[in-house]
N, C-alpha and C positions, 0 to 999 in steps of 0.2 A: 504494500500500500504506500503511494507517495504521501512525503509529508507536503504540506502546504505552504509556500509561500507568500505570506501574503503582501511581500515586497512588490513580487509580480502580477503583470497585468496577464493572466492567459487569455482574456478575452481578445485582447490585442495580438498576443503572443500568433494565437489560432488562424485571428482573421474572422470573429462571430459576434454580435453583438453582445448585451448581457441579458437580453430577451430571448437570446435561441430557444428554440426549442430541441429535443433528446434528437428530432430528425435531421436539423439543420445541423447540430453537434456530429452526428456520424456522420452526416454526408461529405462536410467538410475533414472530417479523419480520416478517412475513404482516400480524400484528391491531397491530402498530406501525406499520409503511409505510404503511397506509392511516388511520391516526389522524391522524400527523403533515405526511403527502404533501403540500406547498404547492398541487399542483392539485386536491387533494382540498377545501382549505379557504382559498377563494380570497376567504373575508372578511378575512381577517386571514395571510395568505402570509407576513408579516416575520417571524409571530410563532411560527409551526412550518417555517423555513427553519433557524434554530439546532437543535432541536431535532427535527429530520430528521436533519443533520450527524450528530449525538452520534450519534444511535441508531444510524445510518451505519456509525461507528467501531467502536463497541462492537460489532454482530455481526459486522465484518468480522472483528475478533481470534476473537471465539466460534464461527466458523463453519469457522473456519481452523486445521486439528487442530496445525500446527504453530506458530499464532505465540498460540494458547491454551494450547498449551505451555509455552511460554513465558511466557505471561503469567503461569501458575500457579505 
């Protein structure tokens, strides 16, 4: 389970507003996991391993009614 940040902005992070909805939330982790996927973009894998992680993070809190709760 990630912990929360609440430094950061993952609505920003994402690309969602803070109205999404759980649909507009996957739909948009859908067109991120496959941007950033290391086996997706196996030229350069170090360079979207970090940047997997984050994105990682940030939808598990937005996808998660109670620790976007929280977060809010």
């Amino acid at each position: 389970m990630a912990n929360i940040d609440a430094s950061k902005d993952y609505y920003t992070e994402v690309g969602v507003s803070s109205t999404a909805d759980r649909r507009e939330i996957d739909k948009v982790h859908h067109k991120w996991a496959l941007k950033f996927h290391p086996d997706k973009n196996p030229e350069e894998p170090e360079k979207h391993i970090d940047k997997f992680k984050q994105m990682g993070e940030a939808f598990e809190i937005l996808r998660n009614d109670e620790m976007r709760a929280e977060y809010d």
